[in-house]
PABATOR-424229 format. One record per atom (N, C-alpha, C, O): residue in one letter; atom name; x, y, z. Coordinates in nm, 3 decimals, decimal comma, always signed. Layout:
N
REC resn name       X       Y       Z
REC    A   CA       X       Y       Z
...
This chain:
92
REC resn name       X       Y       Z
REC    X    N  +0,140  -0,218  -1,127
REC    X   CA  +0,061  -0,099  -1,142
REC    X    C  -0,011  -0,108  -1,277
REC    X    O  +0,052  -0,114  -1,382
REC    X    N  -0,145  -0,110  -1,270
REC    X   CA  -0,198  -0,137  -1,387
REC    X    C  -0,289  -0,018  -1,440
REC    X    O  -0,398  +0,018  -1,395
REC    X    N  -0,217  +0,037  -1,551
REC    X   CA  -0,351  +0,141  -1,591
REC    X    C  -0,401  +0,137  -1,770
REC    X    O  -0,345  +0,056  -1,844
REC    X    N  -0,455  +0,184  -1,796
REC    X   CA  -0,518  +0,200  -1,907
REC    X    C  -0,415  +0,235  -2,010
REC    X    O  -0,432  +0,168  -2,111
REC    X    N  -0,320  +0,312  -2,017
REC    X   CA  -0,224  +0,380  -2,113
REC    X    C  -0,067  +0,348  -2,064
REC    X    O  -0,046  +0,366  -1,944
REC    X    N  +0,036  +0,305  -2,139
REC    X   CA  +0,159  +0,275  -2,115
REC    X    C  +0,174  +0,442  -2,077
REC    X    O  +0,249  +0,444  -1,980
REC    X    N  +0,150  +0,529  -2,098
REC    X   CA  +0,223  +0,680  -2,092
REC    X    C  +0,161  +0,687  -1,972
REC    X    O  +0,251  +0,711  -1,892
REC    X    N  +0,070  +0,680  -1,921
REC    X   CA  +0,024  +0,699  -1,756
REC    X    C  +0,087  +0,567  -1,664
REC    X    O  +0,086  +0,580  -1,542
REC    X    N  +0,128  +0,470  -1,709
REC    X   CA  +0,173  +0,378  -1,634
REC    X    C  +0,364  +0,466  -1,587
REC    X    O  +0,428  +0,501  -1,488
REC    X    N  +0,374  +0,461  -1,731
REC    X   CA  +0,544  +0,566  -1,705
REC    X    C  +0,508  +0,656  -1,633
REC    X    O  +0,554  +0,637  -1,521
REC    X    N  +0,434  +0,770  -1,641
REC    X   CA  +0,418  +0,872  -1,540
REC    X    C  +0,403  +0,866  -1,380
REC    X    O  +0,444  +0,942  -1,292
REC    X    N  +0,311  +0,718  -1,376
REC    X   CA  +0,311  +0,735  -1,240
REC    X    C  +0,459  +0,654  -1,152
REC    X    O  +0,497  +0,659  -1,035
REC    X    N  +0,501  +0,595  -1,253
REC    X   CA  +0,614  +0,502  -1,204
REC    X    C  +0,707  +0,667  -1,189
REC    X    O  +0,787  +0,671  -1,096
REC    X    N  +0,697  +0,760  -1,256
REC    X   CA  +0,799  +0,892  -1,259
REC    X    C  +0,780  +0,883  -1,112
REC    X    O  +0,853  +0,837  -1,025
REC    X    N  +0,611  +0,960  -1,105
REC    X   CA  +0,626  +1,017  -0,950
REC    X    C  +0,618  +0,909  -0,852
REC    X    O  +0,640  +0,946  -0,736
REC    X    N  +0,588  +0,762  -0,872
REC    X   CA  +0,666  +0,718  -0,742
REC    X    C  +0,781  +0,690  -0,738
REC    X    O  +0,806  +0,605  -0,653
REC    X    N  +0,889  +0,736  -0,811
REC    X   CA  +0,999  +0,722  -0,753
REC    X    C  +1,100  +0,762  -0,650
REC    X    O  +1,196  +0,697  -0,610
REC    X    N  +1,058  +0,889  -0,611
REC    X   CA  +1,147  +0,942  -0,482
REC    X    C  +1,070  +0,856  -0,349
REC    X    O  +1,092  +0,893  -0,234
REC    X    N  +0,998  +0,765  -0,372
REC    X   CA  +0,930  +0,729  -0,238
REC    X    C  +0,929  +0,578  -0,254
REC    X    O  +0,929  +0,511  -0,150
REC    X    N  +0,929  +0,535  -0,337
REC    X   CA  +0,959  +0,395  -0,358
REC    X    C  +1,088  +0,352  -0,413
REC    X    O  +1,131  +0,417  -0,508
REC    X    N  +1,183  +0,216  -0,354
REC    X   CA  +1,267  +0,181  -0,459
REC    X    C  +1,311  +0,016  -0,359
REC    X    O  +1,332  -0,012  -0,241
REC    X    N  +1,309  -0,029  -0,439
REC    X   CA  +1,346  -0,248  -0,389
REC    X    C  +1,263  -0,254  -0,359
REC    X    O  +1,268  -0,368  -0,312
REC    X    N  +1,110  -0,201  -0,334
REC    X   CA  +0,967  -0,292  -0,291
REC    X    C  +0,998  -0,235  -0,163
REC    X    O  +0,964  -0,306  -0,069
REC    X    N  +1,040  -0,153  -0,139
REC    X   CA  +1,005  -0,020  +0,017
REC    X    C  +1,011  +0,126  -0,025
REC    X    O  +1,053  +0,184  -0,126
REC    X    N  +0,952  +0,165  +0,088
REC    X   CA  +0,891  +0,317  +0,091
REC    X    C  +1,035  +0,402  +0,139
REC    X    O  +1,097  +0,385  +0,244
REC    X    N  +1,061  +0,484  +0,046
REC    X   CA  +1,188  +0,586  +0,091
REC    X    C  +1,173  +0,707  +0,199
REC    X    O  +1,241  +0,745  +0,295
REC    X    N  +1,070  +0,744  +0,147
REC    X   CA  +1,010  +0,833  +0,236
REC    X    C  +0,868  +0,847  +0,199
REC    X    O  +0,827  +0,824  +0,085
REC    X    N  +0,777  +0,893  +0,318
REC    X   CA  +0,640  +0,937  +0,326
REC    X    C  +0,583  +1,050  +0,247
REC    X    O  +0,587  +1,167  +0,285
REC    X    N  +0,517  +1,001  +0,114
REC    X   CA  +0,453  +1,130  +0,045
REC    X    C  +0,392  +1,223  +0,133
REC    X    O  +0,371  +1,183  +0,248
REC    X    N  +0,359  +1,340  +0,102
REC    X   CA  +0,331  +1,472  +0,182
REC    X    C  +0,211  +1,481  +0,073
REC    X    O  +0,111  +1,515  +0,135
REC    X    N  +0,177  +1,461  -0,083
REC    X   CA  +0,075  +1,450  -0,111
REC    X    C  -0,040  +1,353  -0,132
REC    X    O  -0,004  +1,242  -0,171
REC    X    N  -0,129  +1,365  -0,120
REC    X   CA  -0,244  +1,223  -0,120
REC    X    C  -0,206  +1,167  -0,264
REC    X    O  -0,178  +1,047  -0,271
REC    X    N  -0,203  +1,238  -0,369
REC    X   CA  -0,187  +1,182  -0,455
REC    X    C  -0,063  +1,077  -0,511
REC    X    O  -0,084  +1,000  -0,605
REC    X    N  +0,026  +1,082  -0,464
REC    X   CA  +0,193  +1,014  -0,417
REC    X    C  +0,145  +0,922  -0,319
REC    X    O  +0,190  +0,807  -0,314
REC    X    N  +0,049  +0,969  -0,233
REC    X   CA  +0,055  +0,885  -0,143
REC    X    C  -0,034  +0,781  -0,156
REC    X    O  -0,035  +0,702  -0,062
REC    X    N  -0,124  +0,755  -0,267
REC    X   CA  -0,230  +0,663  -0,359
REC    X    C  -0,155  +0,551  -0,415
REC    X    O  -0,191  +0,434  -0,408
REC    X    N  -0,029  +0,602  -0,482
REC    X   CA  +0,065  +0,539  -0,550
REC    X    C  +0,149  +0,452  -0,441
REC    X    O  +0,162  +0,330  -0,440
REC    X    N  +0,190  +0,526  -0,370
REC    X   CA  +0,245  +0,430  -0,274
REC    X    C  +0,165  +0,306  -0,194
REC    X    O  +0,221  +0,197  -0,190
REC    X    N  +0,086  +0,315  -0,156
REC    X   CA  -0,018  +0,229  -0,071
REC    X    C  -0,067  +0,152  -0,211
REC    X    O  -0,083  +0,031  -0,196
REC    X    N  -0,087  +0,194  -0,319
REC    X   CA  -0,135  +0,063  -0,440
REC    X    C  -0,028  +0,006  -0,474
REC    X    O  -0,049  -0,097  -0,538
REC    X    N  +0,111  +0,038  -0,453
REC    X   CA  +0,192  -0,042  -0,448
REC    X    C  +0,212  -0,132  -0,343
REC    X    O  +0,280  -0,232  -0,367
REC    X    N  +0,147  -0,110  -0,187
REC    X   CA  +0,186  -0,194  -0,076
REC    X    C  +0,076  -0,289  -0,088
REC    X    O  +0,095  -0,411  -0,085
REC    X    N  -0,063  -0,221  -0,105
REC    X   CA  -0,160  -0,341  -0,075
REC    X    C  -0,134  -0,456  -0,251
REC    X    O  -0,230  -0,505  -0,310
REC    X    N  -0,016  -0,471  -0,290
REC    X   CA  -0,013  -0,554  -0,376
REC    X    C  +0,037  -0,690  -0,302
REC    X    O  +0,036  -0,804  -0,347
REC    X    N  +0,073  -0,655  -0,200
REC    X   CA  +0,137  -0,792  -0,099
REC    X    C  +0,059  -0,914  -0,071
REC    X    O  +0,077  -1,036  -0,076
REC    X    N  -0,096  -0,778  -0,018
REC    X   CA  -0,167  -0,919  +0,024
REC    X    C  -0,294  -0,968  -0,072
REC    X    O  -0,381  -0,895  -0,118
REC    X    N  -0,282  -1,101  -0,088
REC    X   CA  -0,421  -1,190  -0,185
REC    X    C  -0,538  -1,122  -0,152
REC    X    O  -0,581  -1,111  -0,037
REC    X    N  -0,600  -1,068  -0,272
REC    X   CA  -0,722  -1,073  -0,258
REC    X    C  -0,814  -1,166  -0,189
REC    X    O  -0,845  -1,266  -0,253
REC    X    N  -0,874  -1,151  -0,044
REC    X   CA  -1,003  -1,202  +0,011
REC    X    C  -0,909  -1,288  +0,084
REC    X    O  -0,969  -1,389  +0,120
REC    X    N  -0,787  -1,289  +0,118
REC    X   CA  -0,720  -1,353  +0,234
REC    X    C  -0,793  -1,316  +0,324
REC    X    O  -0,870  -1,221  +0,307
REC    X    N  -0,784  -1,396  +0,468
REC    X   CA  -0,844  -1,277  +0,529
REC    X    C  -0,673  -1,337  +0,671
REC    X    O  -0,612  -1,443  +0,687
REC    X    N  -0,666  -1,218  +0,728
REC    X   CA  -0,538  -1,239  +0,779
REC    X    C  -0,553  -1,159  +0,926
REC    X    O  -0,623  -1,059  +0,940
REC    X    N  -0,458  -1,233  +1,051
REC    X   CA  -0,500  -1,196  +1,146
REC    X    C  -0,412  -1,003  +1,149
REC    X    O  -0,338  -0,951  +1,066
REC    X    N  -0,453  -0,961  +1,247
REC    X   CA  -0,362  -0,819  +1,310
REC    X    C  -0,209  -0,797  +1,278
REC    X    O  -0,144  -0,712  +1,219
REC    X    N  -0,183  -0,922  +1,351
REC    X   CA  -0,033  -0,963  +1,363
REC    X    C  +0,044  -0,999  +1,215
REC    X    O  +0,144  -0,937  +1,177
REC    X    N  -0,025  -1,121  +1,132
REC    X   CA  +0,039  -1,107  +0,993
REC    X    C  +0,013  -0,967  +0,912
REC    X    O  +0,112  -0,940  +0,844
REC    X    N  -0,082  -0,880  +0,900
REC    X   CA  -0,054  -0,748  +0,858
REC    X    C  +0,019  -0,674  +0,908
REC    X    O  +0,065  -0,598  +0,823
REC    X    N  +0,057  -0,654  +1,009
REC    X   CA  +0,192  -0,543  +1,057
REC    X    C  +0,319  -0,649  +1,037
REC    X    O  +0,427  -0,592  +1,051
REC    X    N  +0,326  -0,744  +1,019
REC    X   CA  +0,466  -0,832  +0,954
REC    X    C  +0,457  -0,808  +0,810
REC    X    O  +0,561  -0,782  +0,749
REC    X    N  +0,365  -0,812  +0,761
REC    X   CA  +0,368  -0,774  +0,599
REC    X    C  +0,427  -0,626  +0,562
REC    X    O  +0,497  -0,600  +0,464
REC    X    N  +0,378  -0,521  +0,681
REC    X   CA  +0,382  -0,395  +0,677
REC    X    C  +0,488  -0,344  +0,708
REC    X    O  +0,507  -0,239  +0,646
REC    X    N  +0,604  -0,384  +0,807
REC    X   CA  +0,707  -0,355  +0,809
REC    X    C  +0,811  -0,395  +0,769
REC    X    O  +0,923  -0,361  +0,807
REC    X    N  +0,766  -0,512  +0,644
REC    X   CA  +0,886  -0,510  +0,552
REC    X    C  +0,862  -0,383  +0,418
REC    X    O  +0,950  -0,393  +0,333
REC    X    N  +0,797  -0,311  +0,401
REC    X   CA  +0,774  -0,152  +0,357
REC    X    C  +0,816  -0,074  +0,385
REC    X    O  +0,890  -0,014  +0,306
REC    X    N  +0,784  -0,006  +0,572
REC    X   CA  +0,791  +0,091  +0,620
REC    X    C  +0,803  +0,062  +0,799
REC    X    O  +0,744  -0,019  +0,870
REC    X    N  +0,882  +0,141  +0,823
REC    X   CA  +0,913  +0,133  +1,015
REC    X    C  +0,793  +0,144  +1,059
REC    X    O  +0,752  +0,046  +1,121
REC    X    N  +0,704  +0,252  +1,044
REC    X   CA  +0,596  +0,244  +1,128
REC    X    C  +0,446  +0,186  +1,041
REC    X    O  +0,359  +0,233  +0,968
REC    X    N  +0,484  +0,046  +1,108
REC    X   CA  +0,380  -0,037  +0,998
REC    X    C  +0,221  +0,025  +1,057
REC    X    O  +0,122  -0,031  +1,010
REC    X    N  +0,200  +0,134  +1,153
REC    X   CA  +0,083  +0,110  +1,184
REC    X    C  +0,028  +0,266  +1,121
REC    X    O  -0,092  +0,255  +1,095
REC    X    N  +0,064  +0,365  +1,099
REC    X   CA  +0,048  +0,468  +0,970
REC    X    C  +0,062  +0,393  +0,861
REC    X    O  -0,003  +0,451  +0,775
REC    X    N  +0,115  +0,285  +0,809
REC    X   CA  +0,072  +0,228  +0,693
REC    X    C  -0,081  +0,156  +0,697
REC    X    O  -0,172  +0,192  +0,621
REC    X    N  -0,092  +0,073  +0,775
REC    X   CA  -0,200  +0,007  +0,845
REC    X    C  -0,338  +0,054  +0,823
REC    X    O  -0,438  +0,011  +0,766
REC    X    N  -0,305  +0,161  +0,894
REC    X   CA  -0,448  +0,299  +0,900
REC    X    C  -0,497  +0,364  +0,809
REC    X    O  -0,617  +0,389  +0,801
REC    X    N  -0,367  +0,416  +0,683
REC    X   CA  -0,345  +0,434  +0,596
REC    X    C  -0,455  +0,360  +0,459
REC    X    O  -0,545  +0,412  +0,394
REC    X    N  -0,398  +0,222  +0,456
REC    X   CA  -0,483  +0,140  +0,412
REC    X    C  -0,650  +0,134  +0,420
REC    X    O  -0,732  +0,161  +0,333
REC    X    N  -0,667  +0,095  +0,543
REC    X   CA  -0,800  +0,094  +0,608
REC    X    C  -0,888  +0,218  +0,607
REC    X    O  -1,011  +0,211  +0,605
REC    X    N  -0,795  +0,373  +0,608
REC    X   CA  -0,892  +0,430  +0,589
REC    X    C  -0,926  +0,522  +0,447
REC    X    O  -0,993  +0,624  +0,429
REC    X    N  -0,847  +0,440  +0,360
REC    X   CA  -0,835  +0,458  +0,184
REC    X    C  -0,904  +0,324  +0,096
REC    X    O  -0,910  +0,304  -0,025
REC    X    N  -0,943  +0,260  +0,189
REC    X   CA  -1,032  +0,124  +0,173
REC    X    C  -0,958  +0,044  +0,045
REC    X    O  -0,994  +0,002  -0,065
REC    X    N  -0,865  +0,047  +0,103
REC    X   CA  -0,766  -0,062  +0,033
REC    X    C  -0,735  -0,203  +0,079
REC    X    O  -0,679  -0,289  +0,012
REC    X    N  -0,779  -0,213  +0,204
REC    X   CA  -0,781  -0,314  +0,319
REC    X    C  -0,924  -0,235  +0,416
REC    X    O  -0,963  -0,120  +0,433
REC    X    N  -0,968  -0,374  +0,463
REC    X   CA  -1,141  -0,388  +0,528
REC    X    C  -1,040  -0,413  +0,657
REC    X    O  -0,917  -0,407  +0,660
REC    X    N  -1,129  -0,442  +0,757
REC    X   CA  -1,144  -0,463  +0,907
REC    X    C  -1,210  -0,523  +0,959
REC    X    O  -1,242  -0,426  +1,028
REC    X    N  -1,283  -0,616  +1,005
REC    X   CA  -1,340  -0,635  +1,127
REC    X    C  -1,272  -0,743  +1,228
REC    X    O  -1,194  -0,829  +1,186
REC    X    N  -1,319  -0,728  +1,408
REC    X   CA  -1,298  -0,794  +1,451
REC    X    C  -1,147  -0,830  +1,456
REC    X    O  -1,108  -0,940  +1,495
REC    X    N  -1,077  -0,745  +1,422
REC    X   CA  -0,928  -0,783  +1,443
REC    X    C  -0,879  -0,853  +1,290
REC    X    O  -0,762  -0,889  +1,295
REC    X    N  -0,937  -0,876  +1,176
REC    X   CA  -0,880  -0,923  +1,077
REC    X    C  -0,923  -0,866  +0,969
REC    X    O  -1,034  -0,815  +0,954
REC    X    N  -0,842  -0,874  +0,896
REC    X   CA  -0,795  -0,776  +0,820
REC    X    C  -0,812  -0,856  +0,660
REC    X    O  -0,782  -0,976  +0,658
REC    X    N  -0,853  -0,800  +0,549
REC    X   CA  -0,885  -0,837  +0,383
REC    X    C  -0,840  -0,754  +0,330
REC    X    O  -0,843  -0,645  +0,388
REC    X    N  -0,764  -0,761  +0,172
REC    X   CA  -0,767  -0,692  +0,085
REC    X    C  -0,889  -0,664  +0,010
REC    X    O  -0,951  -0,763  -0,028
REC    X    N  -0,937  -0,551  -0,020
REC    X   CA  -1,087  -0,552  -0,063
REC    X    C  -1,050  -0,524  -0,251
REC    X    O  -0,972  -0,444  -0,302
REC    X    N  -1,115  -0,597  -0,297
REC    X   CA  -1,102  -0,620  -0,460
REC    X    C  -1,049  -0,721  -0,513
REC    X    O  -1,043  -0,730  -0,635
């Protein structure tokens, strides 16, 4: 997690902690903002400009979370991960 200030890096590590802990999701934030934190912690898995089929992203995804495909969507539609054609990029 990379930010500008060690005191905002501690803070956000505060609030992801009821939802993150061993590199999985404890439970599903209820706010977007928790829930920013969580997903910039998942899309740390995959290489930038990989580009990877359907199938290796929901294997990546459910070592996180049971329902790798609300993570999935999640991603894609927080443009943290691109799409086309069935394959899938980390964008940045």
């Amino acid at each position: 997690m990379a930010t500008a200030h060690p005191n905002a890096a501690a803070e956000e590590m505060r609030k992801l902690r009821p939802f993150w802990r061993d590199g999985r999701i404890l439970q599903w934030p209820a706010r977007e903002s928790r829930r920013r934190l969580v997903l910039a912690e998942v899309v740390r898995a995959f290489p930038p400009g990989k580009r990877l089929a359907e199938a290796e992203v929901d294997a990546i995804l459910r070592e996180f979370w049971p329902d790798h495909c609300q993570l999935r969507r999640a991603l894609v539609e927080r443009e943290l991960l691109n799409r086309k054609d069935g394959v899938y990029w980390r964008v940045g």
